[in-house]
C-alpha positions in Angstrom: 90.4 104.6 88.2 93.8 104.3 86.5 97.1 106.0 86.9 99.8 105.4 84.6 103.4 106.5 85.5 106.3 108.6 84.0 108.9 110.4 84.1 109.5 114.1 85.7 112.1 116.1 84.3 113.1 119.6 85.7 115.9 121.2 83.9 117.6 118.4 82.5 117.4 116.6 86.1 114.7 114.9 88.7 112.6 117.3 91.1 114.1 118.4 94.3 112.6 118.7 97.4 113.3 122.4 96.8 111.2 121.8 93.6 108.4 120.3 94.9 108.1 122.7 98.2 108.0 125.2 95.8 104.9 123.9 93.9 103.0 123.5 96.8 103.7 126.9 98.5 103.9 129.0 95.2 101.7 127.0 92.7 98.5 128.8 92.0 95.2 127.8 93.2 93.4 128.6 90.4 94.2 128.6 86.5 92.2 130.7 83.7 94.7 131.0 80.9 95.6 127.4 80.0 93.3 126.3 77.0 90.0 126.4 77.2 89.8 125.1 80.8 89.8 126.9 83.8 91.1 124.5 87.3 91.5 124.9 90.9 94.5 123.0 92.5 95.1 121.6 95.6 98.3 120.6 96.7 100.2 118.7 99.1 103.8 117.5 99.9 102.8 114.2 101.7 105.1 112.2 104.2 108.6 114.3 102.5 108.1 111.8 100.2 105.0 112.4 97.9 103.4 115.3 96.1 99.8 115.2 95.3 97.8 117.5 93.2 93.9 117.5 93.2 92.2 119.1 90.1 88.9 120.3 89.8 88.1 121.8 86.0 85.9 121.9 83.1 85.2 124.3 80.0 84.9 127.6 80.7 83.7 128.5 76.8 80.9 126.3 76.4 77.9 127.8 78.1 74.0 128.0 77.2 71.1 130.4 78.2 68.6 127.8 78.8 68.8 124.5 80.8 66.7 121.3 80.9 64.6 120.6 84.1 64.8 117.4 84.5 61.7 117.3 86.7 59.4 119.2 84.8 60.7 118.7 81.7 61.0 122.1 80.4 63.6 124.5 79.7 64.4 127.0 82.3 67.2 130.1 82.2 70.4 129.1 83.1 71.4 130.0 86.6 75.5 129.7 85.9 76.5 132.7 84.7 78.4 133.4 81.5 81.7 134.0 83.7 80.9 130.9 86.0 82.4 127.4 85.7 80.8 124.7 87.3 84.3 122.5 87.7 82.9 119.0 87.2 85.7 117.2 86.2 88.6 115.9 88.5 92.1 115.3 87.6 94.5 113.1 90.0 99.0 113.7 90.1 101.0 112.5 92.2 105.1 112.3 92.2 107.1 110.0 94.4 110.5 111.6 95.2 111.8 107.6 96.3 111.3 105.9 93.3 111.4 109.1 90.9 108.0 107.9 89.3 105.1 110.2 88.3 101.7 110.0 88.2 98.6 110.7 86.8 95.1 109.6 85.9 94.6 111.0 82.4 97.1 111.0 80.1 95.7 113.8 77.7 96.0 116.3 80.6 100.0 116.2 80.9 100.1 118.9 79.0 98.8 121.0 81.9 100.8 119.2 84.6 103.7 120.8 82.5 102.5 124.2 82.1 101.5 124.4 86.1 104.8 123.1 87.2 106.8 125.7 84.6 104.6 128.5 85.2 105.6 128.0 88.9 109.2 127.1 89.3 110.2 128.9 86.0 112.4 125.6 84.7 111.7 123.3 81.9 109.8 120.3 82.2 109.6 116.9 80.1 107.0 114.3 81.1 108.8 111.4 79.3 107.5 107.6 78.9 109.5 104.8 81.0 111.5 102.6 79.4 109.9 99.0 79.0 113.2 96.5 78.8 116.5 97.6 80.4 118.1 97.2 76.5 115.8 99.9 75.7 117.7 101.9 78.7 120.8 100.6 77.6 120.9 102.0 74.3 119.6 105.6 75.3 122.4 106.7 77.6 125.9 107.4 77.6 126.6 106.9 81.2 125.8 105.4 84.4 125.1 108.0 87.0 123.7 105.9 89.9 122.4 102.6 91.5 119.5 102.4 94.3 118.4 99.5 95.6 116.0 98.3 98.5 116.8 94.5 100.0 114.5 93.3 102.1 115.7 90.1 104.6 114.7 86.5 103.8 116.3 83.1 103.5 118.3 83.5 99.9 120.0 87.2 101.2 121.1 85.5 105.1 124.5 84.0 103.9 127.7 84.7 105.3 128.4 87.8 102.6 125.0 89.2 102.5 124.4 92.9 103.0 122.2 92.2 105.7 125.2 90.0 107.8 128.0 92.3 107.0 126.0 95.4 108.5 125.0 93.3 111.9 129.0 92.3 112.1 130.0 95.7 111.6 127.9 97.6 113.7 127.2 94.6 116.0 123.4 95.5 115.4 120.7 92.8 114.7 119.9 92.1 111.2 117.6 95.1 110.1 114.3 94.0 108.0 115.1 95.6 105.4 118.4 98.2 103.8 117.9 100.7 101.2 121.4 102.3 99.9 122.5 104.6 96.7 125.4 104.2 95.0 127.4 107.0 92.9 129.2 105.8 89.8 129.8 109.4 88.6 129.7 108.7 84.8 131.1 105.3 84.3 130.5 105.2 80.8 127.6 102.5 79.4 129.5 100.1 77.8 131.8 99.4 81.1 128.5 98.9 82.5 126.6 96.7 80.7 127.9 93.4 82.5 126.8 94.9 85.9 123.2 95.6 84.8 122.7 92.5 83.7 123.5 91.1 86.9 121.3 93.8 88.5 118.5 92.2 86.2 119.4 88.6 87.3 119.4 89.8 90.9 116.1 91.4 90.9 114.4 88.1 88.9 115.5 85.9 91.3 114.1 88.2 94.2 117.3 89.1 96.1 115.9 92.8 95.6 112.8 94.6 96.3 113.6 97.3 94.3 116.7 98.4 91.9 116.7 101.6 90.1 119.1 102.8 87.7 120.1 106.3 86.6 121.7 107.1 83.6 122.8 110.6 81.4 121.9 110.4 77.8 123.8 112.5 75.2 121.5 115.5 75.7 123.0 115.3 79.4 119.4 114.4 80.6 119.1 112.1 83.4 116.9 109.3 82.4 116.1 106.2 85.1 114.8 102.3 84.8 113.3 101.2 87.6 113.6 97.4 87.2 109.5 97.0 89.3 108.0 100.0 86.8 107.1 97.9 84.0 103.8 97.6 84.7 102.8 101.3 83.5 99.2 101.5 84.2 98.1 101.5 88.2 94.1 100.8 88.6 92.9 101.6 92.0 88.7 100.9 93.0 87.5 104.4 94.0 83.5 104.5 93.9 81.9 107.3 92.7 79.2 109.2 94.6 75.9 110.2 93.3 77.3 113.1 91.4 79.1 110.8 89.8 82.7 112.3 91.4 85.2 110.3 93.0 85.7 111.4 96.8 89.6 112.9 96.3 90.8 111.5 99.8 89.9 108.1 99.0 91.9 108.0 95.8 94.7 109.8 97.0 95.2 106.9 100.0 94.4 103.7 97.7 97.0 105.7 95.5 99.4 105.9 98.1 99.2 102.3 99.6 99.6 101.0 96.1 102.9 102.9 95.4 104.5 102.7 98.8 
């Protein structure tokens, strides 16, 4: 199975945890009036950190009287009735509120991700495509909004001015494994930037970082983010399907998980 990752945009701006309690407390269970497809949802807010929607749908248009035994090769009446959906197909989302990424295994359905998550929160929503270099970041915003970074401890970051040996001398703590922090630049416009990102860049290629991610306002006043580790876009996990030919939705949801954490 493969997930491929995106942005979230709620009114101009990255989901809450307002937003996303919301969705799971408010967001319907079941959906007749988008398309041609009726779904049942199930939702969960996972760790504070990750929402997960499981989709069960199919067509609720198509139908026929008859049906083919497979057994006795004949036709027989159709048992489904005209107003029944046998939901048959699964659809997997999941957002990560740490590293602002979104995901979901098939691409053609973001369409309804949108509608569910307007229908309940009321707000526009924009599932955008990630940036692939950070020049292509660069040159779409106006401003630098904020920095986030995760450093984990090893031999290059233990010198004398590391973040990891100031914190122990300040606080007079051991060295921690491993320091996340965000930095606010308020708007420090791009072009004052651009020296600093490239040294983000350098610091993340030679592996000082775990993680950086960069948030920037473009001149629509949107937020838009590059996370320096996202440029893989596509996610493939090894879920097994059962004799039904369905993916067991607890499995996926923890390889999912594991992979992203």
């Amino acid at each position: 199975m493969k997930f491929r990752n995106f942005q979230l945009i709620i009114n101009n701006q990255y989901p809450t945890q307002k937003d996303i309690n919301k969705i799971c407390t408010y967001g319907l269970n079941y959906i007749k009036d988008y398309g041609t497809d009726w779904y049942e949802v199930d939702k969960y807010f996972i760790e504070d950190r990750f929402l997960w929607l499981y989709c069960q749908y199919d067509n609720a248009t198509i139908y026929n009287e008859n049906i083919l035994d497979g057994e006795k090769d004949e036709k027989r009446k159709n048992p489904r009735g005209k107003f029944q959906v046998e939901l048959k197909r699964q659809l997997f989302i999941c957002y990560d509120m740490q590293t602002k990424l979104f995901y979901i295994n098939n691409i053609d359905k973001r369409g309804f991700a949108r509608y569910y998550f307007s229908d309940t929160l009321q707000k526009d929503i924009i599932i955008k495509n990630i940036y692939t270099s950070l020049e292509e970041f660069q040159n779409s915003v106006t401003s630098i909004k904020q920095l986030k970074f995760v450093q984990e401890r090893n031999i290059m970051n233990l010198l004398p001015n590391s973040v990891f040996t100031q914190q122990a001398n300040i606080f007079g703590l051991d060295m921690p494994d491993k320091i996340t922090m965000q930095v606010d630049y308020g708007n420090t416009p791009i072009e004052q930037a651009k020296n600093a990102l490239q040294n983000f860049k350098k610091w993340k290629v030679e592996g000082n970082f775990e993680s950086i991610i960069l948030v920037g306002i473009d001149d629509k006043e949107v937020e838009q983010s590059f996370d320096f580790s996202s440029l893989i876009k596509t996610i493939e996990i090894d879920v097994p399907k059962n004799e039904n030919g369905r993916y067991n939705p607890d499995f996926a949801k923890t390889e999912l998980l594991n992979r992203i954490r």
